[in-house]
C-alpha positions as CSV (number, residue, x, y, z in Angstrom):
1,X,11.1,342.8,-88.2
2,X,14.4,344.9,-87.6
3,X,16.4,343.6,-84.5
4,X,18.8,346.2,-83.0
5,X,22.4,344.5,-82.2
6,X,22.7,343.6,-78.5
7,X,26.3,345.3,-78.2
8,X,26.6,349.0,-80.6
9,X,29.2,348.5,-83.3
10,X,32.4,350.1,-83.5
11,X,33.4,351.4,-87.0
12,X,36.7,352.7,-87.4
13,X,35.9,356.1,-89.3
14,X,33.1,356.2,-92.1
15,X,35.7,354.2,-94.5
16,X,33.9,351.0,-93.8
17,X,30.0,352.8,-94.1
18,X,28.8,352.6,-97.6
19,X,26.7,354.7,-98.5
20,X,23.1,353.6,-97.6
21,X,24.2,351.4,-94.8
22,X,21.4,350.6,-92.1
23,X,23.0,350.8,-88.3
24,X,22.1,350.8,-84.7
25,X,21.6,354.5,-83.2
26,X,24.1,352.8,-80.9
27,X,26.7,352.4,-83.1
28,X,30.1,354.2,-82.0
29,X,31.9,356.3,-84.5
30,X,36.5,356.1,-83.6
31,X,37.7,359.3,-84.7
32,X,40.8,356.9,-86.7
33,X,40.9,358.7,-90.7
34,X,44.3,359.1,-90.1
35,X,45.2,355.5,-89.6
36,X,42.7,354.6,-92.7
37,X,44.5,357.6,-94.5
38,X,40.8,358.9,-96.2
39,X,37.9,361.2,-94.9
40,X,34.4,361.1,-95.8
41,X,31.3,363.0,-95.4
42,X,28.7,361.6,-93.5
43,X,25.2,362.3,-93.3
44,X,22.9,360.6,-90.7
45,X,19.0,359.7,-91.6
46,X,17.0,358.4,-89.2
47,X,14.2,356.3,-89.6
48,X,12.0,356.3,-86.7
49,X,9.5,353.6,-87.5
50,X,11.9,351.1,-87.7
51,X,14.5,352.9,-85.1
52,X,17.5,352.6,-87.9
53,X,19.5,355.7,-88.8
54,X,20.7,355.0,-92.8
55,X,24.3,356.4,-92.7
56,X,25.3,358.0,-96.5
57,X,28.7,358.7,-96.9
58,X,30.6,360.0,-99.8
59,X,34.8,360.4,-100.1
60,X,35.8,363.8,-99.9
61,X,39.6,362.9,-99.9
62,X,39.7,365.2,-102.9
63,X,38.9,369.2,-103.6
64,X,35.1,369.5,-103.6
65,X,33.4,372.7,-105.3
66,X,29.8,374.1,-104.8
67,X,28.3,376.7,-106.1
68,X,25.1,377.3,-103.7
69,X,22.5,380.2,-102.3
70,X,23.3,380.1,-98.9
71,X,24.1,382.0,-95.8
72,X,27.3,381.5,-93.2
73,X,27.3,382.3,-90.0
74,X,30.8,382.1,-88.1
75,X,30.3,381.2,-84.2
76,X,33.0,381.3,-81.4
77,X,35.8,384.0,-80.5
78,X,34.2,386.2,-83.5
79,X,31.1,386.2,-84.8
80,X,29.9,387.2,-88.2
81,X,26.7,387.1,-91.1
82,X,26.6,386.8,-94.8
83,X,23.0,386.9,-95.7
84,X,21.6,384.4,-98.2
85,X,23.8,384.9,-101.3
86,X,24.7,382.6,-104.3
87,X,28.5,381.9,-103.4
88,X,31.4,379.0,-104.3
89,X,32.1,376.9,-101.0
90,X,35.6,375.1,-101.2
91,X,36.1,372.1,-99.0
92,X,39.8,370.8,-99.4
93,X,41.3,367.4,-98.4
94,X,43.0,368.8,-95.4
95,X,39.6,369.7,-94.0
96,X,39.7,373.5,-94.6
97,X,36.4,375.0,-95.6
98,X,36.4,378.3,-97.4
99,X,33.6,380.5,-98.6
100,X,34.2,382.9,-101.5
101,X,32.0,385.5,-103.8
102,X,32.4,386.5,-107.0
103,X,34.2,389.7,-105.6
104,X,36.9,390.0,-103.1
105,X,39.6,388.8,-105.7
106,X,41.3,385.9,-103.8
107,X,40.2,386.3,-100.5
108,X,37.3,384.2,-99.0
109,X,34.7,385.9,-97.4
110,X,34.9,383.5,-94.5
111,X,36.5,380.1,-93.6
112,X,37.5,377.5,-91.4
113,X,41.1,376.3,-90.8
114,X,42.5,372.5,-90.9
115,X,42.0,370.4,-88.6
116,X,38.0,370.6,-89.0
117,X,35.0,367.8,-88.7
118,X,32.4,368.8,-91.4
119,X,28.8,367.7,-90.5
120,X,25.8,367.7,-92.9
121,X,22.1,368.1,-91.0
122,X,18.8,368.5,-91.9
123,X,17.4,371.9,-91.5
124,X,14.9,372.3,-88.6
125,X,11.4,372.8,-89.2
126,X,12.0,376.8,-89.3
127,X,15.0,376.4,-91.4
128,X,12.7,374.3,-93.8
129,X,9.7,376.8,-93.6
130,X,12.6,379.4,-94.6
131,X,14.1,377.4,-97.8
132,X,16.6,376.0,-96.3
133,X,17.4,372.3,-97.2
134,X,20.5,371.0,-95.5
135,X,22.9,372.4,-92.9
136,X,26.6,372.3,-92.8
137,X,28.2,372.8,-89.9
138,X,32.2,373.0,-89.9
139,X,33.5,372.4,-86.4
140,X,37.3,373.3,-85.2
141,X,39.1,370.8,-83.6
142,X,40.9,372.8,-81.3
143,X,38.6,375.3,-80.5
144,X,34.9,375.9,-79.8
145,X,34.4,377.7,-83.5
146,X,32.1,376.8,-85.5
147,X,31.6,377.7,-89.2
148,X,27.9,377.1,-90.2
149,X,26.3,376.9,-94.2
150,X,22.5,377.0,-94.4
151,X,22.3,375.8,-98.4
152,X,19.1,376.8,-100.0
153,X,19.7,375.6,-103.5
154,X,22.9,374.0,-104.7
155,X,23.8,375.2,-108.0
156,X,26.7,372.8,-109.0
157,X,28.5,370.5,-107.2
158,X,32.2,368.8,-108.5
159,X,35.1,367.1,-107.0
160,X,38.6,367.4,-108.3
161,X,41.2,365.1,-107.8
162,X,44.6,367.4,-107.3
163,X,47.1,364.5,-106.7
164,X,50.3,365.1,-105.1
165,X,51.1,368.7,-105.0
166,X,54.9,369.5,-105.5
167,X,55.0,372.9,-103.3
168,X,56.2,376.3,-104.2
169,X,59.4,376.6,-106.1
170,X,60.9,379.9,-105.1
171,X,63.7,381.1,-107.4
172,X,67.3,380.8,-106.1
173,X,67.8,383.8,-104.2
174,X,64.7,384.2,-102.7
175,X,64.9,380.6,-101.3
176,X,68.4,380.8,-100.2
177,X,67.3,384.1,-98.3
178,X,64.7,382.1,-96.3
179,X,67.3,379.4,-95.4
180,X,69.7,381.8,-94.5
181,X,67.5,384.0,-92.3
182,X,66.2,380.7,-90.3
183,X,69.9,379.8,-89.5
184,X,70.7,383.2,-88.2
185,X,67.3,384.6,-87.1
186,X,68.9,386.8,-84.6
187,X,69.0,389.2,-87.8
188,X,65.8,390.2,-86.9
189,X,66.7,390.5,-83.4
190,X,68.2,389.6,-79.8
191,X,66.7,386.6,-78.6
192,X,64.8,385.8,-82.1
193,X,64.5,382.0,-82.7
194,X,63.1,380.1,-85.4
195,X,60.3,377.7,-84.7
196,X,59.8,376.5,-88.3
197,X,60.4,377.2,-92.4
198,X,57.5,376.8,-94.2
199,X,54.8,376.7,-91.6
200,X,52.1,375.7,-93.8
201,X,48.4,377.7,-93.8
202,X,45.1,376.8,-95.2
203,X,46.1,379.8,-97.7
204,X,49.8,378.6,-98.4
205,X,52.9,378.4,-96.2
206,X,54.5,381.1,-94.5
207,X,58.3,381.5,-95.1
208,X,59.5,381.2,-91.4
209,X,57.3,381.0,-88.0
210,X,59.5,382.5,-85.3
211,X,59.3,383.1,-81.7
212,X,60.8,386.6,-80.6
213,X,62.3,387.4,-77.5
214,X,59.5,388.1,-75.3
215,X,57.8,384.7,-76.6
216,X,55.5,386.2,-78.8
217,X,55.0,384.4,-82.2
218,X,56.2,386.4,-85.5
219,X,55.5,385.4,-89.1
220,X,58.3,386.5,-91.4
221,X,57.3,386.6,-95.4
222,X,60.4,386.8,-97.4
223,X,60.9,388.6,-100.9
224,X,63.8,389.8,-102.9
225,X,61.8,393.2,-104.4
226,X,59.1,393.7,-101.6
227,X,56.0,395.3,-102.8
228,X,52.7,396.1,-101.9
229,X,51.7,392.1,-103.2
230,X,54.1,390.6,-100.8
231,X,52.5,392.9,-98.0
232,X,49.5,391.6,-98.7
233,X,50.1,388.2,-98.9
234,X,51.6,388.6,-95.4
235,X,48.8,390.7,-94.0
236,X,46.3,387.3,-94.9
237,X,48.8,385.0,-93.4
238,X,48.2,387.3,-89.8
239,X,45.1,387.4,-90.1
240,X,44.5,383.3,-90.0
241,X,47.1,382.6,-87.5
242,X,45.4,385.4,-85.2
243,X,42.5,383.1,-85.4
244,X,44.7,380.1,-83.8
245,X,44.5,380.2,-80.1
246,X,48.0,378.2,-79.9
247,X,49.7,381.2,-81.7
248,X,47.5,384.5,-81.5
249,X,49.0,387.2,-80.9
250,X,51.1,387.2,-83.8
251,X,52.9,390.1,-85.4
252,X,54.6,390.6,-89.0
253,X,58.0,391.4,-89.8
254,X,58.3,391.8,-93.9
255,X,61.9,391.0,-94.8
256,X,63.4,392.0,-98.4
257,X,66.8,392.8,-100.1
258,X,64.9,395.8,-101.2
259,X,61.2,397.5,-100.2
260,X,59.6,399.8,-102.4
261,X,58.4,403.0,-100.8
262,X,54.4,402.2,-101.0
263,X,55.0,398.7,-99.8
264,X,56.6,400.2,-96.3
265,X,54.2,402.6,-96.2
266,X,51.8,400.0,-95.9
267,X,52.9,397.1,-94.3
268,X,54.2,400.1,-91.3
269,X,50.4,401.5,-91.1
270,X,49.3,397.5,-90.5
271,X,52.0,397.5,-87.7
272,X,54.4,395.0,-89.6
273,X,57.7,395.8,-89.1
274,X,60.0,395.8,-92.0
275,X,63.9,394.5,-92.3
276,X,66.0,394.8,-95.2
277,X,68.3,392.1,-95.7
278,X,71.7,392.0,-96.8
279,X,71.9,388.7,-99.2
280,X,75.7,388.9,-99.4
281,X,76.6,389.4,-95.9
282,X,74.1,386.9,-94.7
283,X,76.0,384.3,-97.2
284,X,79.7,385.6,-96.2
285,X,80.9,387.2,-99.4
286,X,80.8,390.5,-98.2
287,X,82.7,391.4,-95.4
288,X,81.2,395.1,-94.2
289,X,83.2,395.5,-91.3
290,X,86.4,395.9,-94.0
291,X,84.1,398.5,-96.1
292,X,85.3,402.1,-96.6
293,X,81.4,402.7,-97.3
């Protein structure tokens, strides 16, 4: 006969549950991966003859892949659908979830920024009448949004190891032109300060975070050549930080030694604002105030 503790455990983070572990519905879960330095996925059975729950847990430290019919429903400041689809769900080691089809090019259909608790529940009996077999629900730490994955079928599953990923390697001028700009920000204007280089994204870093004058928060993307790829890339980088409570509202400003014509066009009718930057003045080769012309 199964005794239940007197006292609930504490476990510190689903490190020390292997998988198929039988605990106390008492048991209290410490929020601690960081001091463990790992993450898992945990899923919670219970049994209710013997008044157990069997905790499975698997690492998901690294990049895991499926490839699953499903449908995602996004819950909290916005709200959106995708029917049930076959699409590739990315969970990443930081605890980003993205959702992708097979069209779209790079840009997921729908997703849910770092830091975020995954949870994995059975469907209800609806959702099970309906096909569904299990439930992911993606929850933001900082805010009430929710990202939730009814699976259906799960077509292939695989986890990657990435390792230790070196960063973007810029070339030389275009990563002397970022440091320059952050140590005299006021090039993009009065009161412009810089709050950090490389302010990293589920999507990739942008080049500087600033603050302008009127304490609004500005992402700057940096190119030699801007082109319609850079305004792009920009335009994705406002669109997730809009999402982040802490910054929204941010703006754009798309900074260049030179912007092609179509790329201005552009990035102006998505209200970013453009600056061309002057690469020797900014180093102090090039004195312009001695200039004929």
């Amino acid at each position: 006969m199964y005794t239940l503790p007197e006292v609930p455990l504490r476990i510190c983070c689903t490190t020390h549950v292997p998988s198929g572990s039988v605990i106390d519905r008492r048991t209290e879960f410490i929020d601690d991966s960081g001091r463990c330095g790992c993450c898992h996925l945990l899923r919670r059975r219970f049994d209710g003859e013997r008044g157990i729950e069997v905790i499975v847990s698997r690492r998901v430290c690294d990049v895991r892949l499926v490839i699953a019919q499903c449908s995602v429903d996004y819950v909290g400041r916005l709200t959106a659908h995708l029917p049930m689809a076959t699409r590739l769900i990315m969970l990443k080691a930081d605890g980003s979830v993205l959702v992708h089809s097979d069209g779209g090019s790079y840009k997921p259909l729908n997703w849910m920024t770092a830091p975020a608790q995954l949870r994995v529940d059975d469907p209800s009996d609806d959702q099970a009448a309906a096909g569904i077999r299990e439930v992911w629900t993606v929850s933001a730490e900082k805010t009430e949004d929710r990202l939730i994955i009814s699976i259906a079928e799960v077509l292939q599953d695989t986890t990657h190891e990435f390792g230790v990923d070196p960063g973007l390697i810029k070339d030389g001028v275009e990563a002397h032109l970022q440091e320059l700009l952050a140590d005299q920000i006021d090039t993009l204007g009065e009161g412009y300060t810089t709050v950090r280089r490389e302010y990293m994204t589920a999507i990739g870093p942008v080049d500087i975070l600033a603050r302008s004058a009127e304490g609004t928060s500005v992402a700057v993307e940096i190119k030699r050549r801007g082109g319609i790829d850079g305004v792009e890339q920009l335009t994705r980088y406002l669109e997730l930080l809009n999402r982040d409570p802490l910054l929204a509202p941010v703006t754009g400003i798309f900074a260049a030694q030179e912007i092609k014509p179509q790329a201005r066009t552009l990035a102006e009718d998505r209200g970013i604002r453009c600056v061309i930057l002057d690469y020797d003045a900014m180093r102090g080769v090039d004195d312009s105030e001695s200039r004929l012309f």
